[in-house]
Each structure stands twice: as C-alpha cells, then as structure tokens.
C-alpha positions in Angstrom: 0.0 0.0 0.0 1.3 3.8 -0.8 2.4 5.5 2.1 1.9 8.8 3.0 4.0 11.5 5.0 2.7 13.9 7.5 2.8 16.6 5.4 0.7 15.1 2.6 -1.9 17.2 3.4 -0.2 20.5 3.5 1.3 18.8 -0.2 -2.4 18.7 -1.5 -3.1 22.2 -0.4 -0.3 23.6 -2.1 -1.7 22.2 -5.6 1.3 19.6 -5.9 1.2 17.2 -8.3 1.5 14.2 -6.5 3.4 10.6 -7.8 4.4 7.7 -6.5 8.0 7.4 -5.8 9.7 4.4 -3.5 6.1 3.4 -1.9 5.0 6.6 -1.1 2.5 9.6 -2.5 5.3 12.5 -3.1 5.3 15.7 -4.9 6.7 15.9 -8.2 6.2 19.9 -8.0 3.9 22.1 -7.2 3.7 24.0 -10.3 7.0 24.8 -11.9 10.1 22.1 -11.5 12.0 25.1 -13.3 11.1 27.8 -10.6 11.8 25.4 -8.2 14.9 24.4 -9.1 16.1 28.2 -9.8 14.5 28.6 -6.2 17.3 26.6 -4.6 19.9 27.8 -6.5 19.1 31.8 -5.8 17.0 31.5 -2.6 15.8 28.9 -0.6 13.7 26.0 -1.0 11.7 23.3 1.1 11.4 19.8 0.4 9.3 17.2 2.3 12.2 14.3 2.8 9.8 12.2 5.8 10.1 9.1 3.1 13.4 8.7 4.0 14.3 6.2 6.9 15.9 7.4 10.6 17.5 4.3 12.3 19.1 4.7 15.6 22.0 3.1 16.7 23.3 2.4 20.4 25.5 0.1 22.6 28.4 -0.6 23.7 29.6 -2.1 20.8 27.8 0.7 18.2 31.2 1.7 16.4 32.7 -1.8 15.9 29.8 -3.0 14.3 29.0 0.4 12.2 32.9 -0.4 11.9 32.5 -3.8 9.8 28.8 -2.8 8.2 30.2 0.6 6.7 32.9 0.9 4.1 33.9 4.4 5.4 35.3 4.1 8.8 33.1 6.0 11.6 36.3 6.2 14.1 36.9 9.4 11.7 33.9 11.0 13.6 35.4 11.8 16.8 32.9 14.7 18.4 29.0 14.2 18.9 27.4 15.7 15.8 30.0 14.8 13.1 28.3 13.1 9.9 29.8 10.7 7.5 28.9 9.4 4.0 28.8 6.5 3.3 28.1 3.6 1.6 26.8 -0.1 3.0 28.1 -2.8 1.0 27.1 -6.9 0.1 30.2 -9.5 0.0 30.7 -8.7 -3.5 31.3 -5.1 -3.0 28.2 -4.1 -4.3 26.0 -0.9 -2.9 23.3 -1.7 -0.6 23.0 1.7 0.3 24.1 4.7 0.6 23.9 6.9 3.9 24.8 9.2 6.5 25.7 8.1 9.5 25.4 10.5 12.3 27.7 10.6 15.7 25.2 11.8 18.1 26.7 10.7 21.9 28.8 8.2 23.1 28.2 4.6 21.9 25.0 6.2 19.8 24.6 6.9 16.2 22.1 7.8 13.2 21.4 6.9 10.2 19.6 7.8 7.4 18.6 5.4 4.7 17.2 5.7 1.4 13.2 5.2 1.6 13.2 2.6 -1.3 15.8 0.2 0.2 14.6 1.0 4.3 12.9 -2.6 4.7 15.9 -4.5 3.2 18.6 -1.9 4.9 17.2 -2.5 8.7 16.7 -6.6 7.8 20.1 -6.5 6.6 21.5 -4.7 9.7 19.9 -7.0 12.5 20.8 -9.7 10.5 24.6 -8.3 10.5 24.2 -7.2 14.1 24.5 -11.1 15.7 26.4 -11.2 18.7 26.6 -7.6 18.9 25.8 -5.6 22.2 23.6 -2.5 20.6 19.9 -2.3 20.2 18.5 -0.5 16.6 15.6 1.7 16.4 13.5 2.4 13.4 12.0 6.0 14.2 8.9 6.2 12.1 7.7 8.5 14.4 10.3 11.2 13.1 9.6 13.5 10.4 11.9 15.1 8.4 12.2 18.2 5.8 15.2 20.1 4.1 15.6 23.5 3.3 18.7 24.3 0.9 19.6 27.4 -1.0 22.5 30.3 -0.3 19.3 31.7 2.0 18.3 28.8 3.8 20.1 29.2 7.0 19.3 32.9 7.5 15.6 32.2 7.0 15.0 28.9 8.5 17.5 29.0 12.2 15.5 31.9 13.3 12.3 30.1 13.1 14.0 27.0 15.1 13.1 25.9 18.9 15.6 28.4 21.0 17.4 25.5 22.2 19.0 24.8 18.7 20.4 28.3 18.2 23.9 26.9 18.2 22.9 25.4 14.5 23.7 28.8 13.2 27.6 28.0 13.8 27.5 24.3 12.8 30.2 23.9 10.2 29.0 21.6 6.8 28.4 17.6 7.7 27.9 18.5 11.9 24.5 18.6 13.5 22.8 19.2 16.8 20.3 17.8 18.9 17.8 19.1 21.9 15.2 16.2 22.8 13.6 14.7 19.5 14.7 17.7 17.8 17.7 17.0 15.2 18.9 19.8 12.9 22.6 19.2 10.5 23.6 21.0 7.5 23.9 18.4 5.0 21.8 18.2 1.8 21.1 17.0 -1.6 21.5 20.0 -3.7 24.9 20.9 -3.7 23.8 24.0 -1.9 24.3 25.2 1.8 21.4 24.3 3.9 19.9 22.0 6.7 17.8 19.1 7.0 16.0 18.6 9.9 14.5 15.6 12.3 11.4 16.5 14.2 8.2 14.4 15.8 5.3 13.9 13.0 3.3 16.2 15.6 5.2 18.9 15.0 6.2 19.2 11.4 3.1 20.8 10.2 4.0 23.8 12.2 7.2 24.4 11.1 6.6 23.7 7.3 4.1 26.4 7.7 6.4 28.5 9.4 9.1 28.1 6.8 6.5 29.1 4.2 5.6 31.8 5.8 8.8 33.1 5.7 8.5 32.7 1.8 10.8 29.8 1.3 9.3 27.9 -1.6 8.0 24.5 -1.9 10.1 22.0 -4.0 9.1 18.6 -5.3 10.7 15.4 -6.0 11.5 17.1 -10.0 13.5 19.8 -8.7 15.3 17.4 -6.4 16.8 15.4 -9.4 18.4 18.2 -11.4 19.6 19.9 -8.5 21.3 16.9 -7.1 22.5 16.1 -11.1 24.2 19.3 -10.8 25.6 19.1 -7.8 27.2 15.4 -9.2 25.7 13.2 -6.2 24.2 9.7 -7.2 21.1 8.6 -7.0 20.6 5.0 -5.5 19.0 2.8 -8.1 20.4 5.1 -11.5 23.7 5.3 -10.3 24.7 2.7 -8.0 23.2 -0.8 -6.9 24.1 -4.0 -5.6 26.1 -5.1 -8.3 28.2 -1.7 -9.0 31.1 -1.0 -6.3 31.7 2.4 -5.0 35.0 2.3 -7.5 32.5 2.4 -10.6 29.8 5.2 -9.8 32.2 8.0 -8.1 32.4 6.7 -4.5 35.9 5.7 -4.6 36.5 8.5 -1.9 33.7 7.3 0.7 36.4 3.6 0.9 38.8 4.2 4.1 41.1 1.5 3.1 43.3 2.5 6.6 43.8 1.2 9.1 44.3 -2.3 6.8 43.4 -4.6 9.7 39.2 -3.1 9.3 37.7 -6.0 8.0 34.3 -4.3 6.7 31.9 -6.2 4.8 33.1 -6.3 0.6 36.4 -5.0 1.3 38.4 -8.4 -0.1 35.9 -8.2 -3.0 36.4 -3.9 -3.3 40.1 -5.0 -2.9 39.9 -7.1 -6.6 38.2 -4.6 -8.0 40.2 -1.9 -7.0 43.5 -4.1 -8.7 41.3 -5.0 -11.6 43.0 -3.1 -14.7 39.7 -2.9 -16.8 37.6 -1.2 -13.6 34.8 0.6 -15.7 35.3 5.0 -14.9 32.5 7.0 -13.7 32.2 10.3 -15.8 30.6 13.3 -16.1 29.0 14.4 -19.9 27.7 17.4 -21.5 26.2 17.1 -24.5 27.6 19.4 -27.4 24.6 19.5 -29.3 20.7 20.2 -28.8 19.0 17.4 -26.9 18.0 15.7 -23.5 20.3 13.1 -22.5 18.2 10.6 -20.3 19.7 7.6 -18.1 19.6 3.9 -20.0 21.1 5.9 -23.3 24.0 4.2 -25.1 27.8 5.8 -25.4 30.0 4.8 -28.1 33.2 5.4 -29.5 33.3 5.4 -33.2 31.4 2.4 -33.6 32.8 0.7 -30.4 30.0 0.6 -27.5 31.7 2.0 -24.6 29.0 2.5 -21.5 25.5 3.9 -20.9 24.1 7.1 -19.2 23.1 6.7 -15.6 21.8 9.3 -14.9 20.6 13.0 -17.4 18.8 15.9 -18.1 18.8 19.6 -19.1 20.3 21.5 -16.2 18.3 25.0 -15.4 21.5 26.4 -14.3 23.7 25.4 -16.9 21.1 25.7 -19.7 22.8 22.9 -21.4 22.3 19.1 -21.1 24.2 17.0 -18.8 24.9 13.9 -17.6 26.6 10.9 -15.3 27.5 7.7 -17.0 29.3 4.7 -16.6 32.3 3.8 -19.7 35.1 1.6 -20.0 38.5 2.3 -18.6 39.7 2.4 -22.7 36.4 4.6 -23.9 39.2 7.8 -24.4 37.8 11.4 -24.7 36.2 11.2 -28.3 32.3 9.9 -27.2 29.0 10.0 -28.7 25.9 9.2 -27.2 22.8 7.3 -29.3 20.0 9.5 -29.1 17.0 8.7 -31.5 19.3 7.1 -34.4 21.4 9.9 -34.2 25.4 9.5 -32.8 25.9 13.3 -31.4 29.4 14.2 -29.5 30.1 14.4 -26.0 32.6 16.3 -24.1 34.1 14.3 -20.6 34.0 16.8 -17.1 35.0 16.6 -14.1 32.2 16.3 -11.4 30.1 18.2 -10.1 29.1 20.5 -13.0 28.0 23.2 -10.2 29.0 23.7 -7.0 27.7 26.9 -4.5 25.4 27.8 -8.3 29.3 27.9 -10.4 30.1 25.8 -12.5 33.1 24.0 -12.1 34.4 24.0 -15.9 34.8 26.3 -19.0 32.1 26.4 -21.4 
C-alpha cells in the first residue's frame, strides 16, 4: 500500500502534483520544476524528505559494528554531531546503500537510509548485528524536511526551537540535537542548507512557518536536477548491488586504513580496485541540442563503450548534462545514441555546479 507523510496534506493544499515514488505519494512539483529548481539555486527552497528512513544506533559495541557494516570508517567522527557518508556494501562489493551516518553521543549513532531500500537496509543490519551488544531503532515517528539554498540558513534557524540556536555555527556535515529535535547541515543539492528531524506532531507547524517566511516548496523534479548538478548519485540510476563504489564515483567514501578493518566487501572492493579494466564513472555534456536521459548508449566510433546513468537539461547550466558509466579504454572522443542519431560528448569533471558555479569552461 502507498504511504503517506505527515505533510501530505499540506502537499495537496499547495496544488502539488503528487506521484508515486519508492512506496510513497510524493510531490513531483507544485507548479513549476524550473522555478523550483532556480529557487534553490538563488534563494531557498523546502522539500518534504519524511520518506526517507531514521535508524538509531546504540550500545556498547555501536562503532565496531557500524565499523565492519560501513565501508567508510566512523572512528573518523570523533565529536558528537560529526556526519559521514557513506556507503553499506554486500560480500561482493556491491552498494546496498548509501547513507549518512550520524555521531550523536557516546556509543549512539544515526542513520539515514534511502526510503526505497529502508525494509531490506534495517533486515540486513539485524541480520549483520549477531552477537553484537547495541539495540536498533526504526523512528517512524520522526519526520523530516530540508531546506537548501545560499538563503536557507538565514531564514530557517530563526524560526527553530531556542534550544537549537547553536545550528547557526554548525560547520557543513555537523548537526545538533535538543530532545527529538535534530537539525545538520547536509543536503542534496549541492547548496548550503539544513535538513532537519522533528516528531510527526510537529512538522506541520514548522513547514508552515518556513513558508511563511517565503521559502518555496520544491518537489521530487526539482530534487533530481539539483542533485545532477551538484554530481551526487542517486541510488537505483547510479549505483546498486552489483556496482562498487570504484565504478559510480564513490571511490573517496572507501577508508582502506587502518588495513586490519575488516568491513563487509572490502576483499571483493580489494579485486576490483586491482582489476585493470575497472569501468570509470564520468561526467557528460552534451555538445549538441537534446536531452540526455539515463539507460542511453555511449560509443566510440562504432565501439560501445557505457550507458548514461543518470541526465537531463540543467536550469542552471542551460545545457544538457549527464553521469554515466564507460570503460577504462572509452578515451575522450564519445558520442551518445540518441534517437538514431550518434551526437558528441565532451568528458568533465564532477560536479558541474558547485555553490550555483560551474566548475568548468564552457
């Protein structure tokens, strides 16, 4: 059955266009994607994120085992309120996930989970967490919105509980909690901004709130090409359980030190990482008119060389753009299929944006 957040409501009020998206009713926008997506990048927006899945963490022996189920080592966060990305691998090295994990006190940790993979993820952990001392919490009962954009922080800390003031001097990746209250500035734009944990009760109040303080309302559209831009992955384009962190751009969430961290797929991340013909995550813009869309083939000359995983016309950029997968020989010379027609590609370095730049020459 599709699920519903506590804000779907407020979501049907607003006129959104509603889909379904990982088991739930979402918005796609609530009007525009394009203003939406411009919002962010000049302003502020607001997205409902209460799909996605909080799982608490706690026991004496919470780091060892976030130690062998993560392939990014958590002894890195060493003050309550650090984050970390990373991602949660099979034996073979392939994604499961990929997550924050939160340092919130002493022997206590959060995580959050993509909404599509939640069931599996939390099976997979108490199935991992065998003869471990810690106890894991689902919190359905938490909510959870975002609001990024150059403006975010100056318009949304104000309208926080007093208590979380301090958020105003959190550095990126940190967060801060006061009772079920959780506020951190991470994101999925490639913008500054905060995303925070509440009780269902009392997320209605503050999206109004944030609203009223004419931040706008963004949908699950905008949320794509911003996080195209901003060169992060998208779990189930990108990135699955049968593509390592090496092949889709995650190379630098792998702490390979210290050597003796036996986490789950490192011996298989280990071949992979020796194997000579390791396929090359890329970023593409297309040199010619067109929408490049994920699934599309890339050749070169006649040679097939990798697919799109992810595309689409970038607002900012006003040019189309995308993240692929090619083989380690594909060269710089590519063409992508694109109804019949083989049109050129030029390789860059991701992300294509970063603070609303780009991050190459046109």
């Amino acid at each position: 059955m599709t699920q519903k957040t506590p804000l779907h409501a407020r979501h049907l009020a607003l006129g959104a266009r509603m889909v379904p998206f990982a088991g739930w009713q979402m918005p796609l926008h609530y009007g525009s994607q394009l203003s939406e997506h411009l919002a962010v990048r000049r302003d502020a927006g607001l997205f409902d994120v209460s799909h996605m899945r909080l799982i608490d963490l706690s026991g004496r022996d919470a780091r060892p085992f976030l130690q062998k189920l993560l392939a990014n080592d958590v002894a890195r966060l060493k003050r309550p309120g650090k984050a970390l990305y990373s991602c949660m691998l099979n034996p073979q090295g392939g994604v499961l996930d990929d997550l924050i994990c939160y340092f919130v006190a002493k022997d206590a940790y959060r995580l959050v989970v993509n909404a599509a993979s939640a069931d599996r993820d939390l099976g997979w952990m108490t199935r991992q967490a065998d003869g471990y001392r810690l106890e894991l919490t689902s919190r359905r009962e938490l909510a959870m919105i975002a609001v990024q954009g150059p403006n975010a922080c100056a318009k949304a800390l104000p309208l926080l509980p007093p208590g979380l003031s301090e958020a105003a001097g959190l550095a990126p990746f940190h967060g801060i909690g006061q009772g079920d209250w959780f506020v951190a500035r991470t994101g999925y734009t490639g913008e500054d901004g905060l995303e925070i944990m509440l009780p269902q009760s009392q997320v209605e109040g503050l999206w109004e709130r944030l609203l009223q303080a004419e931040i706008t309302p963004c949908g699950l559209g905008a949320r794509d090409s911003l996080r195209l831009e901003a060169g992060m992955n998208l779990y189930g384009n990108d990135m699955d359980e049968g593509i390592s962190p090496l092949e889709c751009g995650l190379a630098w969430t792998v702490a390979w030190q210290p050597e003796e961290r036996t986490f789950i797929g490192r011996e298989a991340l280990q071949r992979i990482a020796d194997a000579p013909q390791r396929r090359h995550f890329t970023g593409l813009l297309l040199e010619a008119k067109g929408v490049l869309r994920q699934g599309m083939a890339l050749f070169s000359g006649e040679r097939p060389v990798g697919e799109i995983t992810s595309g689409g016309f970038s607002p900012s950029l006003q040019r189309s753009i995308a993240m692929a997968r090619v083989s380690a020989d594909a060269g710089e010379q590519i063409q992508v299929d694109l109804r019949g027609k083989r049109l050129p590609l030029r390789r860059v370095k991701l992300p294509f944006l970063r603070n609303g730049k780009a991050m190459f020459d046109f």
